[in-house]
N, C-alpha and C positions, 0 to 999 in steps of 0.2 A: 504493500500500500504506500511505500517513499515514494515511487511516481507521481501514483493519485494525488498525493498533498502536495508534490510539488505545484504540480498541473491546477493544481485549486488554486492554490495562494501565486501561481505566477503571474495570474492573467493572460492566459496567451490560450487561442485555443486548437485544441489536441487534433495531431492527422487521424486519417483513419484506421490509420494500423494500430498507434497509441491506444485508438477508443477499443476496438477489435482486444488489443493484447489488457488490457487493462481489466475487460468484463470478462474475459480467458479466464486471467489470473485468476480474480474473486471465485469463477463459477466453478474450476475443473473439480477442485475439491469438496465443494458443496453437491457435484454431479455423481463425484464417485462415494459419497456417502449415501447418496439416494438409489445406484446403483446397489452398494452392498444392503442396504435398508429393503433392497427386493427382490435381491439373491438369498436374504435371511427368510424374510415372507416367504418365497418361494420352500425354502428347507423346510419351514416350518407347515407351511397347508401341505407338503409333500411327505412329513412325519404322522401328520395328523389325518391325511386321504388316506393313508397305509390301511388304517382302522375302520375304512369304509367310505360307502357315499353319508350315513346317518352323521357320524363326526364331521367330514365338511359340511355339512347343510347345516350343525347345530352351531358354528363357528359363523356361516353367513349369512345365518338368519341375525345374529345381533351387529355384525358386522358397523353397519348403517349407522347403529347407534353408540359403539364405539368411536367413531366417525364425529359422531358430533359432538360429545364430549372433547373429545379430544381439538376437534377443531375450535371449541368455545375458549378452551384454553389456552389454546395458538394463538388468537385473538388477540388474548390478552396480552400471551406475551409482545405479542407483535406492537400493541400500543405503549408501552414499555420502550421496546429498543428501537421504534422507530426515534424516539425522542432524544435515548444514547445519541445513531447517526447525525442528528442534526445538530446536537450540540456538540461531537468531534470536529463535526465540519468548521464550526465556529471558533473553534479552539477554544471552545468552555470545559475543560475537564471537570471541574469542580462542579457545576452541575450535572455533569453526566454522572457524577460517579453518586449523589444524593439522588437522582433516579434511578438507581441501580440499587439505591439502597433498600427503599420505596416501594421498587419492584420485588425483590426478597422475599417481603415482609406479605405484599399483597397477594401474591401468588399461591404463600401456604397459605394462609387462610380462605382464599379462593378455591383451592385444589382441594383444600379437606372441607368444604361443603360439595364440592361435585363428586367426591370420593362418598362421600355418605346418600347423596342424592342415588348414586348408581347403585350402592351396595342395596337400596331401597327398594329401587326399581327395578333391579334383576330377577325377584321371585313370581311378579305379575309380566315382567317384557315378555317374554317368548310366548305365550298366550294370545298378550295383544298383537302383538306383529304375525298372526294366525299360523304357528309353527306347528308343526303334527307333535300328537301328544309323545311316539316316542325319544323324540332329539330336545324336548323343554326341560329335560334335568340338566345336561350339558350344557343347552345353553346357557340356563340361568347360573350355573355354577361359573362359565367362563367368564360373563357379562361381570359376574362377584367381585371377584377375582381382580380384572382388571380395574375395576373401583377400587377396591383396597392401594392398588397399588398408584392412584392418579397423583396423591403429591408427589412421586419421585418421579412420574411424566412430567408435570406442571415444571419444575423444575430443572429438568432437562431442557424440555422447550426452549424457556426462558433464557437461564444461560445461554442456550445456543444461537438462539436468536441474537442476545448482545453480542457477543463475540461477534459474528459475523458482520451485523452493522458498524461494530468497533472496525470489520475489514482485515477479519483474524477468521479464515473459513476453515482453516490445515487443524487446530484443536479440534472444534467441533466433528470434524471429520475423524479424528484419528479415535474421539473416545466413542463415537455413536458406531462406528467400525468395530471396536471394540464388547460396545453393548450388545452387537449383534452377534458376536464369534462367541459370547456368554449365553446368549438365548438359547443358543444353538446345541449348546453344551449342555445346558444346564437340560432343555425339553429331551435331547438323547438319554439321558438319565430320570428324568420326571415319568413322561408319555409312556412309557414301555414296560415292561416288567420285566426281572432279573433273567437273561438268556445266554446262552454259548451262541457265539460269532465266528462264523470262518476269515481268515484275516490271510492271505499268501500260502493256502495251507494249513492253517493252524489253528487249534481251536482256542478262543479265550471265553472265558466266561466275563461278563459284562454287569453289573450292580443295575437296577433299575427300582421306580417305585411303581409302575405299571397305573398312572392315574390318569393315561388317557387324558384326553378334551382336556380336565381342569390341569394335567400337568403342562399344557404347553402355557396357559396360561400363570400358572406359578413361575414357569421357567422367565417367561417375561417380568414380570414383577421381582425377581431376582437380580434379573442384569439390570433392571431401570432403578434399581437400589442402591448394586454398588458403582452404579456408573455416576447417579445423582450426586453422592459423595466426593467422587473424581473433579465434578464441575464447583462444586461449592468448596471445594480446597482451594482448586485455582483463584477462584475470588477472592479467598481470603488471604492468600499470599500477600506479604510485603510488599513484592516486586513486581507486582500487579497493576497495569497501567490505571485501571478504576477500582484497586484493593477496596474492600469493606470491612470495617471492622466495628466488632461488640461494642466498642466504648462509644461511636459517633452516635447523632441522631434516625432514629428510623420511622419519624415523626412522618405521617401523610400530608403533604401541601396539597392547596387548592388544584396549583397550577398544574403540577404533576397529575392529578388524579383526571384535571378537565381533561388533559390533551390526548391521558389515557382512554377517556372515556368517548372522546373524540371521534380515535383512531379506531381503539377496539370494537365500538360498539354497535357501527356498522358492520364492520368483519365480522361478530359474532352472528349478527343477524345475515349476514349470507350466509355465514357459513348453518346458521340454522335451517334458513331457505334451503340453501343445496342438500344438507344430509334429511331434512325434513321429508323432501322431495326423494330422498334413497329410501329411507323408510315405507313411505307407500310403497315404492315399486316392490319395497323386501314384501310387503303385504300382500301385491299382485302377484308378484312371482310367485310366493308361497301357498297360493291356490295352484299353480301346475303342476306339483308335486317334489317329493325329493330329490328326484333326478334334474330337474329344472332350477331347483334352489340349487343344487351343487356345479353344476355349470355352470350355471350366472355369477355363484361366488369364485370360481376357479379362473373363471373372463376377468372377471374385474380386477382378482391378483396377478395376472397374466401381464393384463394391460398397463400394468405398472413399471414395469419394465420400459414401456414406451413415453409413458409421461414425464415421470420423476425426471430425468433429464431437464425438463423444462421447470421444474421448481428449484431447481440447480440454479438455472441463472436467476428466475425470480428472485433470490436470494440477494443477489448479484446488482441486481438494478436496483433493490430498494435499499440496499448502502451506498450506490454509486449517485442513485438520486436523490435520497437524505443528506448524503454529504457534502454535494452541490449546493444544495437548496441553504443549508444551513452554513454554508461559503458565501451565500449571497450568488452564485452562479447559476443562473435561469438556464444559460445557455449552454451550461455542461450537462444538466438536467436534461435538457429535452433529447440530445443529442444520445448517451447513452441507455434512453428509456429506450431511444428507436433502435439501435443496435444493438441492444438485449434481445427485443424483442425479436430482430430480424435474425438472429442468431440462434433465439430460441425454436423458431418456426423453422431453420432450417438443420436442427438435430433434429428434431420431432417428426420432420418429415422423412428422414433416413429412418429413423426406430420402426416409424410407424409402415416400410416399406418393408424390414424383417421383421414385424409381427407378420403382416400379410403373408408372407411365404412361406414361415417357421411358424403358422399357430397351432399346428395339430401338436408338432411335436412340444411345443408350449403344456399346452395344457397334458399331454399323455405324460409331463414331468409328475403331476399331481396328481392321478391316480391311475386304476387299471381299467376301471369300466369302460369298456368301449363307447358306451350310449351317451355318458357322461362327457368322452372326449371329443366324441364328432358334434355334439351339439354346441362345446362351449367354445370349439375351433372354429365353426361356422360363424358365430355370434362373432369372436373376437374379428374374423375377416372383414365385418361391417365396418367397427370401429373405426381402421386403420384407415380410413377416408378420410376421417375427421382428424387426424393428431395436427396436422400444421395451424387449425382454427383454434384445437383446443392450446394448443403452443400460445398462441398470439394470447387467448383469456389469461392465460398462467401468467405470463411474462409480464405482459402490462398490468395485471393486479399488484405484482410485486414494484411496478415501477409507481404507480401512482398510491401505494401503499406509501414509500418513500417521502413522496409530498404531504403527505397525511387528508390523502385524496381516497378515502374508502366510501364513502355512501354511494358514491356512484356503482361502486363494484357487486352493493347489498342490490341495490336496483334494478342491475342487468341480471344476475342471478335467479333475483324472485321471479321475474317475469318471461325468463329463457328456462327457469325447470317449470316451473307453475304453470304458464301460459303457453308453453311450446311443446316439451318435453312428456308432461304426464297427459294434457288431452290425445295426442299422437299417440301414444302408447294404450291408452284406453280404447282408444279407435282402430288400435290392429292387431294388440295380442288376441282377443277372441278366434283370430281367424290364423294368424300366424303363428303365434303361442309366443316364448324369448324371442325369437327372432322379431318379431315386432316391436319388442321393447327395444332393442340395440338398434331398430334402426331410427325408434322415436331421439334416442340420447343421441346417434350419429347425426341424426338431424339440428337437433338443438345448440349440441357442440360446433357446427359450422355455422350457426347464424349468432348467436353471442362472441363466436370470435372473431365474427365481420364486426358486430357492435362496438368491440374491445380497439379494433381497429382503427375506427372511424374514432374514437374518442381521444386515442393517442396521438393521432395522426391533428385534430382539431386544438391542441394545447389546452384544453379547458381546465385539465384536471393541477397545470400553475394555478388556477385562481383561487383554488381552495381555502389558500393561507395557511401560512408558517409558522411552528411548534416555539421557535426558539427567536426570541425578541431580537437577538443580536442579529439576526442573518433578515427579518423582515423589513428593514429599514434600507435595503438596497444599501447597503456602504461601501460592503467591497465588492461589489458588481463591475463587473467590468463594461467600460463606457459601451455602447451600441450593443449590447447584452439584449437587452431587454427587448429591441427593435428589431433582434436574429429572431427571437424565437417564436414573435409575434406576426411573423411573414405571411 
């Protein structure tokens, strides 16, 4: 990140290689943690398929609603460290580091009401989301489970998200790398029971607890444990660009809590729109039966493989346009939201060209059922049309997240799953079955990411206004700044 601040504080603006090599940098590591993040997913619905289509179906039937938990807490953290970014940009350490403090504090108290909220709501979800009576013990146990464990999520999050806006992506990579080589570990010994392995020949006997469904989700709750730990040392270090320490205040301010409340609180509400809008479907799906719930969840972990890539640079652009913004630089803002984004739309469309080709063998990673393979190979082929549109939504949420430009992004959501997505899908499963629904989301996903287009492309989402007082007053804006980006 010495480039990036040079490039901030020099005034002078960047070729296109600079911008190209600059959102690289940020993104490779943030890509290959979302990479490994789906190669673990991947081990893990392929530990858990072993045990049947019932154990994946009772994993994807709550899926949706892990989803949203989890995304409410992104959220949060996101309205947090977007405000980190803006105030490095400005070279205000000392507030960054009193919102870091701030965020801590508010995060575990946040995370252990949603930890309780789910541990609550796990004994009636799988019920409500119309789950067959014999996969709703696994489910609710897993859904448990993963509650218990939501402040050491929340927390993970968080950290990680600051770091990254600090323009520090290689930690967050190496311990979430990490967290996942633990999951992995820990579910191979959880999921299974005590057995002999053939190993080059050779027999070993291998330790197991045999608890199935809930052990993969113990296994997680494990690694997001001691990984949690891993990130809250780093913070507390000495030599810690925004160290925190027990003796300072961790008093809540106004202004910290507005800009949180700001950011976060449309993001939460998309992100409730979007997993709101999975929940039905989990509801629709779950009338075609279990063969149909296990597909569909097997598609959606398949296809992650193809996305995540693009939440890579998302990453990428909302430190690179936090930290602009909060430099007073409009026009390094606009410049790298465009080349994120155009960067993001053109991995998304390579990934999404080896889904297409590689999707049988995709999903046959996950189980043995034939019936189960052919149908969620068929479904993922639809998708793969959409990645370059869903690329543009990614990229630019993350760029105009940056600005602390989210309502717009709650907006397009509601009304691209709600008003596009599930009436489409209600109008052609009866007759197509999944396949109808994949082609309702392939649909939706190409017109929200024309929408995403058009909004990035029109600068609107500069007018939203600026987290950090020092960077709204145009000061150190470079002269005809303002007049680039307004073209």
């Amino acid at each position: 990140m010495g480039s990036f601040s040079a490039l901030l504080q020099g005034g002078r603006t960047p070729t296109r290689r600079e911008e190209i090599s600059t959102v690289m940098s940020l993104s490779w590591p943030a890509i290959v943690q979302q990479f490994m993040l789906t190669l673990v997913q991947y081990i893990d619905t392929a530990m858990v398929g072993s045990l049947g289509p019932n154990a994946t179906a009772a994993i994807g039937v709550v899926s949706s609603s892990v989803w949203l938990f989890n995304g409410l807490m992104g959220a949060v953290a996101t309205g947090f460290a977007v405000q980190v970014a803006q105030f490095v940009g400005a070279e205000d350490l000392e507030s960054a580091r009193g919102v870091v403090r701030q965020s801590l504090l508010f995060c575990l108290l946040f995370s252990l009401f949603m930890g309780g909220l789910a541990v609550g709501l796990s004994f009636p979800l799988p019920g409500w989301l119309g789950a067959e009576e014999a996969i709703r013990p696994d489910a609710s146990q897993y859904f448990r489970i993963i509650g218990i464990a939501m402040p050491c999520t929340m927390i993970t999050s968080l950290t990680s998200s600051v770091l990254r806006c600090m323009g520090d992506t290689r930690t967050p990579m190496i311990y979430n790398v990490l967290l996942n080589v633990m999951n992995t570990c820990f579910n191979f010994l959880l999921i299974y029971p005590a057995r002999e392995i053939d190993l080059f020949g050779l027999r070993f006997w291998v330790p197991g607890a045999g608890l199935g469904v809930p052990g993969a989700a113990w296994g997680s709750a494990l690694a997001g444990l001691l990984v949690a730990l891993l990130f809250l040392r780093r913070f507390f270090r000495r030599d810690f660009t925004l160290h925190v320490s027990l003796r300072e205040s961790f008093r809540f301010t106004r202004p910290c809590l507005s800009a949180m409340v700001r950011i976060g609180v449309p993001q939460a509400m998309a992100q409730t729109a979007s997993c709101g809008a999975q929940i039905a479907v989990t509801v629709i799906v779950a009338g075609l039966g279990t063969q149909a719930v296990a597909a569909n969840s097997l598609a959606v972990t398949a296809e992650a493989l193809c996305y995540q890539p693009g939440y890579g640079v998302s990453t990428a652009a909302t430190t690179l346009v936090g930290q602009s913004l909060g430099a007073g630089r409009r026009d390094m803002a606009v410049r790298f939201a465009r080349v994120s984004t155009l960067l993001g739309m053109a991995i998304m469309t390579g990934m999404g060209l080896l889904m297409f080709l590689f999707a049988q063998p995709l999903i046959g990673m996950f189980t043995p059922d034939r019936g189960v393979m052919e149908l969620g190979a068929s479904v993922l082929r639809i998708e793969a049309f959409a990645e370059p549109f869903f690329a543009a939504s990614i990229v630019a949420t993350g760029a105009f997240s940056g600005a602390g430009d989210t309502k717009w992004s709650f907006l397009a959501n509601l009304l691209s799953m709600w008003g596009v997505r599930l009436p489409i899908a209600l109008l052609l499963i009866g007759s197509l079955g999944l396949t109808g629904m994949w082609i309702a989301m392939c649909s939706e996903l190409i017109l929200k990411g024309l929408f995403f287009l058009w909004r990035l492309r029109s600068n609107r989402w500069l007018d939203s206004g600026m987290l950090v007082s020092g960077a709204s007053d145009g000061q150190k804006e470079r002269p005809g700044a303002k007049h680039e980006v307004d073209r």
